[in-house]
DRENDO-1510 file (C-alpha; in Angstrom, 1 decimal, always signed):
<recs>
REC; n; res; u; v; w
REC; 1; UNK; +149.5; +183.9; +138.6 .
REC; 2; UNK; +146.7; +181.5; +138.4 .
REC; 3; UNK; +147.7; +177.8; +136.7 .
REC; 4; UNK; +146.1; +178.4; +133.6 .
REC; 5; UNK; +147.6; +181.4; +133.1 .
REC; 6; UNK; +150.9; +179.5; +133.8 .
REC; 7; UNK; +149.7; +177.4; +131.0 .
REC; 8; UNK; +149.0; +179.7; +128.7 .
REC; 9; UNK; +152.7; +181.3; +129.7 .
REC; 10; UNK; +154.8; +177.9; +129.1 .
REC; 11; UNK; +153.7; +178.4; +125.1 .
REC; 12; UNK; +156.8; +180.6; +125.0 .
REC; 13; UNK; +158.1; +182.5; +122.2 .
REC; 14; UNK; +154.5; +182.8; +120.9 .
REC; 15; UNK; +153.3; +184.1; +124.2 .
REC; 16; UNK; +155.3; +187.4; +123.4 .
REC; 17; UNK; +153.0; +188.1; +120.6 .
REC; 18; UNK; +150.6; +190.7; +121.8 .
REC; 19; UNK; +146.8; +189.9; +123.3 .
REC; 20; UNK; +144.3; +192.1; +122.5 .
REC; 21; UNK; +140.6; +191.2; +123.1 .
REC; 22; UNK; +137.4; +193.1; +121.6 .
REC; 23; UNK; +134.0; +192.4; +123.8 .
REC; 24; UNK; +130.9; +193.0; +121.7 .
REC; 25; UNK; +127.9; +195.2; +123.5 .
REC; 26; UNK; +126.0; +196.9; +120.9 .
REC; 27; UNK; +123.0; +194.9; +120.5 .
REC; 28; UNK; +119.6; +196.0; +121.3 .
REC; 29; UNK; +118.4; +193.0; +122.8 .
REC; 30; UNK; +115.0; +193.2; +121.9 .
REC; 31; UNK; +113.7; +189.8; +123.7 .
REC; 32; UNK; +114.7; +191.0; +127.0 .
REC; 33; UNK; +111.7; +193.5; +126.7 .
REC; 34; UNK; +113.8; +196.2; +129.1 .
REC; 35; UNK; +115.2; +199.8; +128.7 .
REC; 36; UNK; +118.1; +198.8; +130.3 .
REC; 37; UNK; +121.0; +197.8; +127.8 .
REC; 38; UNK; +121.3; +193.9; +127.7 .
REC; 39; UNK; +125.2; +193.8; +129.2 .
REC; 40; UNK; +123.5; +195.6; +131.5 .
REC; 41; UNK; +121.0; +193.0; +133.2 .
REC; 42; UNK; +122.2; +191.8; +137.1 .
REC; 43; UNK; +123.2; +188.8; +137.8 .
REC; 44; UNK; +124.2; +187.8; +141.1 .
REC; 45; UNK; +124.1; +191.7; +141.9 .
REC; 46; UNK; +126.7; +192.8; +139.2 .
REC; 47; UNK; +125.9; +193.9; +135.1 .
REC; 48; UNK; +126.6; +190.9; +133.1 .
REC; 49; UNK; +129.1; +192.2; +130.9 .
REC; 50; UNK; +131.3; +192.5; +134.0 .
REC; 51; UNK; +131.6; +188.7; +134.2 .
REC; 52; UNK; +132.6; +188.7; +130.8 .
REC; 53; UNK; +135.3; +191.3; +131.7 .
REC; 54; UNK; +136.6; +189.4; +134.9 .
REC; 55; UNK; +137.2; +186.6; +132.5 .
REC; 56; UNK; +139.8; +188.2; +130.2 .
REC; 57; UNK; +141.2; +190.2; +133.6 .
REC; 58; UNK; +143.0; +186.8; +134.1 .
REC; 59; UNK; +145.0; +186.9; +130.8 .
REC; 60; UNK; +147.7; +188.8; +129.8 .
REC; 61; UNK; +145.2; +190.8; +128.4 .
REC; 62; UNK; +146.9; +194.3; +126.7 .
REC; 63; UNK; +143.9; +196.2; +126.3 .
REC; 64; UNK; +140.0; +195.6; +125.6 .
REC; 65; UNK; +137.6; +197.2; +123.1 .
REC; 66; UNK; +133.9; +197.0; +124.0 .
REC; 67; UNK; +131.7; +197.7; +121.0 .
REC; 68; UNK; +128.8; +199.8; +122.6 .
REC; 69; UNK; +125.6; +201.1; +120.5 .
REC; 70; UNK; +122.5; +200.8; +122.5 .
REC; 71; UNK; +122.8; +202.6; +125.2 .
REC; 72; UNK; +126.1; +203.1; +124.6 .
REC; 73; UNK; +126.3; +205.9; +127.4 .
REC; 74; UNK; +124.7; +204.0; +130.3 .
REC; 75; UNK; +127.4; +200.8; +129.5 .
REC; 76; UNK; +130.6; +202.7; +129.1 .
REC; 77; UNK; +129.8; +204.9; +132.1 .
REC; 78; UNK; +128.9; +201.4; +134.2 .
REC; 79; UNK; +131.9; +199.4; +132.7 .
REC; 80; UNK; +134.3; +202.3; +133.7 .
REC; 81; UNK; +133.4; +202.7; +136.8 .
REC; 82; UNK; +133.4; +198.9; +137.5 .
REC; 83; UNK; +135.4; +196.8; +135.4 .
REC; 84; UNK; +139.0; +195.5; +136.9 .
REC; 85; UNK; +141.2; +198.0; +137.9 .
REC; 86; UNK; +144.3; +196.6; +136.0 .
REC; 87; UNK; +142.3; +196.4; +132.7 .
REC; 88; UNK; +142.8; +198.9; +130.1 .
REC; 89; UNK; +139.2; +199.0; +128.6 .
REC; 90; UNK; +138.5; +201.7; +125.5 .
REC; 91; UNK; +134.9; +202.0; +123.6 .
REC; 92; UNK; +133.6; +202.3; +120.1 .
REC; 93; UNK; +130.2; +202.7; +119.1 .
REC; 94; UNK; +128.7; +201.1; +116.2 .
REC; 95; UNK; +125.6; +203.5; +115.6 .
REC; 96; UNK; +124.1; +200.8; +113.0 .
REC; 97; UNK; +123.9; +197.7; +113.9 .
REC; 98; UNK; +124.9; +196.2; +110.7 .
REC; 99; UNK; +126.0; +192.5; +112.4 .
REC; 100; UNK; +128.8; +191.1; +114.5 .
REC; 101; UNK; +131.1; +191.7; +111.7 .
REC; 102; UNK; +130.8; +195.1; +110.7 .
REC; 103; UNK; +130.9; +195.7; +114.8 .
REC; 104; UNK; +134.4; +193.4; +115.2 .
REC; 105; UNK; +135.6; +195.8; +111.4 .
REC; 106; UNK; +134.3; +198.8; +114.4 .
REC; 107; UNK; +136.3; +197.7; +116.7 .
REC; 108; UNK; +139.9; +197.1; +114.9 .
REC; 109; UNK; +139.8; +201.0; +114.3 .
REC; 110; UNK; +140.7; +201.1; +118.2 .
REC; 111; UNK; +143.5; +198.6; +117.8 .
REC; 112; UNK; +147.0; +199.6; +116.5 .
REC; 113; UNK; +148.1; +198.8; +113.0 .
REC; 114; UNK; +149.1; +195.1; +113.5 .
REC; 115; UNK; +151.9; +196.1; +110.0 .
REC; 116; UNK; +152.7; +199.3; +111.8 .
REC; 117; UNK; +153.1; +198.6; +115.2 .
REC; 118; UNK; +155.2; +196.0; +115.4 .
REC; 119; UNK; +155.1; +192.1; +116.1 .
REC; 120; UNK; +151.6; +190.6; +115.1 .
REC; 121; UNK; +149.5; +189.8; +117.8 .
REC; 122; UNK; +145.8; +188.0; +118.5 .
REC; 123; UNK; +142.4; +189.1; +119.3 .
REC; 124; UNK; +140.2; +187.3; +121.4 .
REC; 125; UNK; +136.6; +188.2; +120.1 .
REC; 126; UNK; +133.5; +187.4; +122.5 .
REC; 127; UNK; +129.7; +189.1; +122.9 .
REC; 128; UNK; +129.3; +190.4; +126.2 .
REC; 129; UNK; +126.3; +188.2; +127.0 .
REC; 130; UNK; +128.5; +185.1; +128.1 .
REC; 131; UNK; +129.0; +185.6; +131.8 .
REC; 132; UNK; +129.1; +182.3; +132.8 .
REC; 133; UNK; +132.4; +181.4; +130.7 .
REC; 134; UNK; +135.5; +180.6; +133.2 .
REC; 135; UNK; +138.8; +182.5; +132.6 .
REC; 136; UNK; +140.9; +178.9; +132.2 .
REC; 137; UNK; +138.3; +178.2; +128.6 .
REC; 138; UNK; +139.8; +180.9; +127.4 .
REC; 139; UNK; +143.2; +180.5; +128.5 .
REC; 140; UNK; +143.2; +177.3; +126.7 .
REC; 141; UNK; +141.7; +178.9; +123.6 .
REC; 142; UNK; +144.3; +181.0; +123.0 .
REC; 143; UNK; +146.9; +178.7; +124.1 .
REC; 144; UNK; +145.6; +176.2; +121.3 .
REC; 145; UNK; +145.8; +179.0; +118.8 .
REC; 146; UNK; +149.3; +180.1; +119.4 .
REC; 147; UNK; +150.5; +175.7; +119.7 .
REC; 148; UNK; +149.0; +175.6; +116.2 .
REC; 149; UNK; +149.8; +179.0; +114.8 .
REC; 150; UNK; +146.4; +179.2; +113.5 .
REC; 151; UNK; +144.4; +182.2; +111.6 .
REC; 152; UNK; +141.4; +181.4; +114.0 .
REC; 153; UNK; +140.6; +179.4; +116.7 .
REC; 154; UNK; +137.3; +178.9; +117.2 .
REC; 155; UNK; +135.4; +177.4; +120.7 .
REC; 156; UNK; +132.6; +175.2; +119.9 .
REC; 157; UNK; +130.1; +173.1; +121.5 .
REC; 158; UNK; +128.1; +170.1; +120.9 .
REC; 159; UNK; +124.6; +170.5; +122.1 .
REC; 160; UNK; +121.4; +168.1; +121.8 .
REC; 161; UNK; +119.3; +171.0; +120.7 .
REC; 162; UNK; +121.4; +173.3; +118.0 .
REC; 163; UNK; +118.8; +175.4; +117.6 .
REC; 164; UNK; +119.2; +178.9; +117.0 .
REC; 165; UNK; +123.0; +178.4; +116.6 .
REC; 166; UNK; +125.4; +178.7; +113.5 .
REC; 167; UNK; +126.6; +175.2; +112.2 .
REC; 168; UNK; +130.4; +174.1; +112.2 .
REC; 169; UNK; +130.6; +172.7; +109.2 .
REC; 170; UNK; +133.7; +170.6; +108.2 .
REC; 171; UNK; +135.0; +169.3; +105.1 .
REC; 172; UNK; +136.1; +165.5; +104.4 .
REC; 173; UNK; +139.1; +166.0; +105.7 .
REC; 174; UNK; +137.4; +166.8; +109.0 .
REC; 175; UNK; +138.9; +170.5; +109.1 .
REC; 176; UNK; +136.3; +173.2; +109.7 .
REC; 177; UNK; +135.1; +175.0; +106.4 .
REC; 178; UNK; +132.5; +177.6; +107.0 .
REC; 179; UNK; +129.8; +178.5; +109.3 .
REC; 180; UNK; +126.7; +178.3; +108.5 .
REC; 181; UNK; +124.0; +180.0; +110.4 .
REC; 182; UNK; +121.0; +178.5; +111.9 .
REC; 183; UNK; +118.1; +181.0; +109.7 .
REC; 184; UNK; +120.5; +180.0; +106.5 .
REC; 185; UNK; +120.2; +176.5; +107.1 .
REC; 186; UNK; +119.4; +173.9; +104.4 .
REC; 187; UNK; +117.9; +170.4; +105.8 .
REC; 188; UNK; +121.8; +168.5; +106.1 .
REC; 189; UNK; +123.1; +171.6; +108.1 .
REC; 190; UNK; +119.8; +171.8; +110.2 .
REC; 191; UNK; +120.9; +168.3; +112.1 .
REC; 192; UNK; +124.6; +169.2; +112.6 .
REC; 193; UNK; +125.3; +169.3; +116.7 .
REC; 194; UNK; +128.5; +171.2; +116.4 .
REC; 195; UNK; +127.7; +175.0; +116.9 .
REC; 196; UNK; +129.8; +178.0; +117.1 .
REC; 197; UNK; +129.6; +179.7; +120.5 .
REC; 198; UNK; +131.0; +182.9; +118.9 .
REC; 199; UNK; +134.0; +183.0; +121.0 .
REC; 200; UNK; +136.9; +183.2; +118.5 .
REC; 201; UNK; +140.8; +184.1; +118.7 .
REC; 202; UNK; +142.2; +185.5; +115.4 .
REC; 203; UNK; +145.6; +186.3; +114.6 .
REC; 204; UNK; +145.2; +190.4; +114.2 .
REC; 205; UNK; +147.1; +190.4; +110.9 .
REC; 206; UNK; +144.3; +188.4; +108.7 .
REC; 207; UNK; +141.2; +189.6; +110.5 .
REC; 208; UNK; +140.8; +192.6; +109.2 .
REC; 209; UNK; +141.5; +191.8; +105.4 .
REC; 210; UNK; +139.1; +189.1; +105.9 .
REC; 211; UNK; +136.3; +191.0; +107.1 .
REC; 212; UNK; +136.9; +193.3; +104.0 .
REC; 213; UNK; +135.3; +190.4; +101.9 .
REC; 214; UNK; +132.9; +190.1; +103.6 .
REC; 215; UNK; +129.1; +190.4; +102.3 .
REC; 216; UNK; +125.2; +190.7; +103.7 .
REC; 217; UNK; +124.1; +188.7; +101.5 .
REC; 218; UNK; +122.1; +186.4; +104.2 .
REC; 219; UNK; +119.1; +186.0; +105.5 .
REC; 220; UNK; +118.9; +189.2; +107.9 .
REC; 221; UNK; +121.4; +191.4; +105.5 .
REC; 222; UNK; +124.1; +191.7; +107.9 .
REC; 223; UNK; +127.7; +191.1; +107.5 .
REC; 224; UNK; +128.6; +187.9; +109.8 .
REC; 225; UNK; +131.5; +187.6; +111.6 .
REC; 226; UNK; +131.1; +184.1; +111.2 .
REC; 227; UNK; +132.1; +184.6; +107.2 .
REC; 228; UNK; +135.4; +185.3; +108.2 .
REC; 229; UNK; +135.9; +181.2; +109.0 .
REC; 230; UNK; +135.0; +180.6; +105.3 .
REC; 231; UNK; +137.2; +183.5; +104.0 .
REC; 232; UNK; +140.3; +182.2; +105.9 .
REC; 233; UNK; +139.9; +178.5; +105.1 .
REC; 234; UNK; +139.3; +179.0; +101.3 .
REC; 235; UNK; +142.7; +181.3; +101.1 .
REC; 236; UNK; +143.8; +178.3; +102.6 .
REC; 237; UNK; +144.9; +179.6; +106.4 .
REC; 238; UNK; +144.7; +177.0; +109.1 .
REC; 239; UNK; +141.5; +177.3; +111.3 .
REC; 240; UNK; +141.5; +175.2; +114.4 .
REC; 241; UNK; +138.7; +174.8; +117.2 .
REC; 242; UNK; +138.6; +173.6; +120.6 .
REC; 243; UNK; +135.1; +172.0; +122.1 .
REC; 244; UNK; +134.2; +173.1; +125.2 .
REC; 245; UNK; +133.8; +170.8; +128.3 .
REC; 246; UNK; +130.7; +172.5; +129.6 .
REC; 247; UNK; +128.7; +173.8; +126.7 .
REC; 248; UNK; +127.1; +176.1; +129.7 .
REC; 249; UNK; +129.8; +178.0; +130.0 .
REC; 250; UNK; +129.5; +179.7; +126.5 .
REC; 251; UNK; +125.8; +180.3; +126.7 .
REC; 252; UNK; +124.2; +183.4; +125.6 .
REC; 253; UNK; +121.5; +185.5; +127.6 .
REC; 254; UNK; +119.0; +186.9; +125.0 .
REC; 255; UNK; +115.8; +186.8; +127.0 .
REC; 256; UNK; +114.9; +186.7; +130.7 .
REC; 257; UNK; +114.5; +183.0; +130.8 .
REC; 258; UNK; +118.0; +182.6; +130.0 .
REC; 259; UNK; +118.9; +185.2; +132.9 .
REC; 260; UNK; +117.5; +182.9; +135.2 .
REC; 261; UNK; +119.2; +180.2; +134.3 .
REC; 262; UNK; +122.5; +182.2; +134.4 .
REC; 263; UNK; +121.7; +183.8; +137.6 .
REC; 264; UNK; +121.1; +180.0; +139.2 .
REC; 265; UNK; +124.2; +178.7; +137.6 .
REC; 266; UNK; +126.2; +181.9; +138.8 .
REC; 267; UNK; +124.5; +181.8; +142.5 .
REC; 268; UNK; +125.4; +177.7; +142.7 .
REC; 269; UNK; +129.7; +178.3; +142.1 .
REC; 270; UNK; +129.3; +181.4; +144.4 .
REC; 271; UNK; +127.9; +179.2; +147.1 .
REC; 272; UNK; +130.1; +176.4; +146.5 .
REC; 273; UNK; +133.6; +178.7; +146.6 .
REC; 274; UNK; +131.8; +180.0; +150.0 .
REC; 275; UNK; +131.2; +176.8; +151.1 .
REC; 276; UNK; +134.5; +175.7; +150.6 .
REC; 277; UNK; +136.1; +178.5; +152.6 .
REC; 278; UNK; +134.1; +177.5; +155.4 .
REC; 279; UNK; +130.8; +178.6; +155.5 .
REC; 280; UNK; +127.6; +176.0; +156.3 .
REC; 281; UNK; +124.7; +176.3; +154.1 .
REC; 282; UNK; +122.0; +174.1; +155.1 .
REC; 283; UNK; +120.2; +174.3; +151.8 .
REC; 284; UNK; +122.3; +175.7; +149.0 .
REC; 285; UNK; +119.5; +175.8; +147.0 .
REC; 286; UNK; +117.3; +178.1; +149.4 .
REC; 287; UNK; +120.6; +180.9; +150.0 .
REC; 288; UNK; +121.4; +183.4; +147.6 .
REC; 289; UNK; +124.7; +185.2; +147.8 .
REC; 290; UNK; +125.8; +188.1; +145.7 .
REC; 291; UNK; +129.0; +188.1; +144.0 .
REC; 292; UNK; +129.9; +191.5; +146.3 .
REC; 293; UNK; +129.2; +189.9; +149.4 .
REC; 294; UNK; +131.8; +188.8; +151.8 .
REC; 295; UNK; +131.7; +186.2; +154.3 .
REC; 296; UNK; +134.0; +184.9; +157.2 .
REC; 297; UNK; +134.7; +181.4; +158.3 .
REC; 298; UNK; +132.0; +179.5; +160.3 .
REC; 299; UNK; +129.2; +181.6; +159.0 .
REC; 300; UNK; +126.1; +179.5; +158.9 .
REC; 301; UNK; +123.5; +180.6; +156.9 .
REC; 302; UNK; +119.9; +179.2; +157.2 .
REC; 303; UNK; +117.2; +178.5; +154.5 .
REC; 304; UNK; +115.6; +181.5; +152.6 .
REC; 305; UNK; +118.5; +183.9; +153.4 .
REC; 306; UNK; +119.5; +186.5; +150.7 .
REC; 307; UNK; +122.5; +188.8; +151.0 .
REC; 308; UNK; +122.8; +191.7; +148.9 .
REC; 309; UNK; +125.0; +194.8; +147.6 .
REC; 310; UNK; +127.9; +195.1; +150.0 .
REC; 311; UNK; +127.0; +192.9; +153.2 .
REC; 312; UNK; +129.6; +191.8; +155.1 .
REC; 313; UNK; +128.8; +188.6; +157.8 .
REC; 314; UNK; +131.8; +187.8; +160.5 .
REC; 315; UNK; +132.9; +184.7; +161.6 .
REC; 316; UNK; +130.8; +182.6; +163.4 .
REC; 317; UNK; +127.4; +184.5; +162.7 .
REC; 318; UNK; +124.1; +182.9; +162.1 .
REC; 319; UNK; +121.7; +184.5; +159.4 .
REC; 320; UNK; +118.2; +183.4; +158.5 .
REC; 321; UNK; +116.0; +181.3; +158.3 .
REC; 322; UNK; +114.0; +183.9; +155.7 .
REC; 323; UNK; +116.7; +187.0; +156.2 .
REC; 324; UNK; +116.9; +189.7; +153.6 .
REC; 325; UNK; +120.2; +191.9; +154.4 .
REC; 326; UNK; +121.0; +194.6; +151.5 .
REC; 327; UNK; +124.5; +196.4; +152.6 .
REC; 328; UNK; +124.5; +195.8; +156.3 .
REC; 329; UNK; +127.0; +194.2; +158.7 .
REC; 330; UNK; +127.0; +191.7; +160.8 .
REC; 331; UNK; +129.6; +191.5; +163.8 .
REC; 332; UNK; +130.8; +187.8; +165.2 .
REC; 333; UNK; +128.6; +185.3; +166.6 .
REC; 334; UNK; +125.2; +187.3; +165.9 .
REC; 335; UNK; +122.3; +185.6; +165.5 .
REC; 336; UNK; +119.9; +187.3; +162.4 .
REC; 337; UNK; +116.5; +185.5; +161.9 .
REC; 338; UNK; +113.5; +186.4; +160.1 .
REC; 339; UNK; +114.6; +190.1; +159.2 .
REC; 340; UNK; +115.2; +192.5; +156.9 .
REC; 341; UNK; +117.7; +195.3; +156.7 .
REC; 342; UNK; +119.3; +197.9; +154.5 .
REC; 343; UNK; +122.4; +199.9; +155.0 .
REC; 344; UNK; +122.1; +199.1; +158.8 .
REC; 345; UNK; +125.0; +197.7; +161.1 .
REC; 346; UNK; +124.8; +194.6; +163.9 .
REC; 347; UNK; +127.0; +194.5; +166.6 .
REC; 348; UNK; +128.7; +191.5; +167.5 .
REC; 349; UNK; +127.1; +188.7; +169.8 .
REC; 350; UNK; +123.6; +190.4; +169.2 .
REC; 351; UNK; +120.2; +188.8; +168.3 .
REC; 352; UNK; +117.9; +190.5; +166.1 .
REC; 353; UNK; +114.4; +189.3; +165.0 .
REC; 354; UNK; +112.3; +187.4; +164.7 .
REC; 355; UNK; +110.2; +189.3; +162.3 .
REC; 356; UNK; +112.9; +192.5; +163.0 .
REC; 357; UNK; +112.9; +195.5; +160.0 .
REC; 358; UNK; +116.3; +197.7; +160.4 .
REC; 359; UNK; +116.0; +201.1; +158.3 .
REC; 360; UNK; +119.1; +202.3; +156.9 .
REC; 361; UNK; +121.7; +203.7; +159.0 .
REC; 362; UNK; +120.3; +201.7; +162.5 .
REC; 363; UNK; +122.6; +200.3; +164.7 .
REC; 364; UNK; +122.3; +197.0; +166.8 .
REC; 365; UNK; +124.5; +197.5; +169.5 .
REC; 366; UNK; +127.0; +194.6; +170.8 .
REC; 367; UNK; +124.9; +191.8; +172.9 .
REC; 368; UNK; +121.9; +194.1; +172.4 .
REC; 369; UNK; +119.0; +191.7; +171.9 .
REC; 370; UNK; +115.6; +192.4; +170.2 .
REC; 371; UNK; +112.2; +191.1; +170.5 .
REC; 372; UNK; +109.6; +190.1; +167.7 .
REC; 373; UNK; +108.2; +193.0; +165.5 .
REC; 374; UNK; +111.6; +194.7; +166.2 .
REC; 375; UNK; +112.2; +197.6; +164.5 .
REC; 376; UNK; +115.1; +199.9; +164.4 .
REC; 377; UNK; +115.8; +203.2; +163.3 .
REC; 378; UNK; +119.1; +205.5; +162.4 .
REC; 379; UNK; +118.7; +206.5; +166.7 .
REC; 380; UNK; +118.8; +202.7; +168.0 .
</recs>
């Protein structure tokens, strides 16, 4: 087990409480401009609600609900087929998109009867467009929440712009009142730099009565799930927060511009875990490795290589410079330049390219080497 979840562990009696965690995935996302489902979008080669996913898969996680609307088939048949093994991941649709609180209210109908069913437990409560968040954030979220037995825990972030974000507004006392989102705004609120990331933990016993006071009477007529922080302070529960390090880490992706920007922060922690099991990039910046993609010690890979799907690179192979491999192999000590190849397989101690195209299913046999304009089919 992983040293925060050793962390969150040494909380003790608390930690007995059941964790339950509901991942919302029903919006439309309407600036990504796409018929693909947002949680859907790649990133480093995987759907981005996968990341999401991977994240809780490092807690003592009892079960997940994904809230699904649009496209609601597409993502539960992709997140089935593809999230952790070990994770027990159910679905409910929310066919109106009525706001992230009416989709939370969706998702408790999946979750047993915290009265009935025994000890109380928590929910973690994330949107499924957050794939750069790290698995110890939220281990210390919830391991704040249980050390202060609070209603809700809240991560936050302070940020230079705060635009477009909800507001953490605190009272006097310095205690977190309400939330206050960025269209309902007045001109004080506007300029505050704490924003809520909308990455919550609530203790399962008072978040559903909560949300059952809740009202659309906002600017876009939803019910928030952000309300719920001004409904448990004013009955007078304890609502905590944590600030996160990196506000990064809890950014959303609602356009393709923001995809970019996760897909480069994604591709530079692949690289550098590579790089630190051994493998030479000569420009970091210029190699871009997909999540699926495995690597052996000694592997040196030049500028403008991309490795895709399922490639697999031994020890001591050279790839690039300007190499495009999608599901191919490459045996030890191989030297790959200037090429591109799907679904093919290279020998060890070969040399392909330059300027080589393999076809899927060619073969590159061991020590077999290749001249310029090289190009091999399912017979070589």
């Amino acid at each position: 087990m992983s040293n925060y979840v050793d962390r969150l562990a040494s909380v003790g009696p608390l930690n007995r409480r059941p964790l339950t965690a509901v991942v919302l995935a029903a919006g439309e996302g309407t600036r990504m401009h796409s018929q693909l489902p947002k949680p859907l979008h790649q990133l480093c080669g995987r759907p981005m609600i996968l990341y999401v996913l991977d994240a809780l898969a490092e807690l003592p996680i009892d079960r997940v609900v994904v809230v699904v609307g649009h496209g609601a088939e597409q993502v539960t048949k992709i997140v089935h087929s593809l999230a952790p093994s070990h994770l027990i991941v159910e679905f409910v649709e929310q066919p109106t998109q009525r706001g992230t609180g009416d989709a939370v209210a969706v998702a408790l109908t999946a979750l047993p009867d915290p009265i009935e069913s025994g000890p109380d437990g928590d929910v973690v409560v994330l949107p499924g467009d957050t794939p750069l968040l790290r698995p110890q954030t939220l281990a210390s979220l919830v391991r704040l929440h249980r050390e202060s037995d609070s209603a809700a825990t809240l991560l936050t972030a302070q940020v230079y712009d705060p635009s477009g974000y909800g507001r953490i507004v605190r009272d006097k006392h310095g205690e977190i009142s309400r939330i206050v989102e960025d269209a309902d705004c007045d001109y004080e609120e506007a300029a505050i730099d704490e924003i809520c990331t909308s990455i919550y933990v609530f203790r399962h016993s008072v978040i559903g009565p909560a949300l059952r006071r809740l009202l659309p009477t906002n600017a876009q007529g939803e019910y928030y799930l952000t309300d719920t922080v001004q409904v448990l302070a004013g009955a007078g529960y304890s609502v905590t927060s944590q600030i996160v390090e990196d506000a990064m880490e809890a950014a959303g992706v609602n356009d393709r511009s923001q995809l970019a920007i996760a897909e480069a922060e994604l591709r530079d922690r692949t690289n550098a875990r590579w790089m630190m099991k051994g493998v030479t990039m000569l420009d970091p910046e210029r190699c871009y490795v997909d999540a699926s993609v495995e690597l052996e010690p000694d592997v040196l890979l030049l500028p403008g290589t991309i490795l895709q799907g399922f490639t697999r690179v031994a020890k001591g192979a050279e790839i690039g410079p300007d190499t495009r491999l999608v599901d191919c192999t490459v045996g030890e000590r191989s030297v790959v330049a200037d090429t591109v190849g799907f679904s093919a397989e290279i020998g060890n101690d070969a040399k392909v390219g330059p300027f080589a195209l393999l076809n899927p299913g060619s073969r590159v046999a061991d020590g077999e080497i290749t001249g310029p304009f090289f190009q091999a089919s399912e017979e070589s």
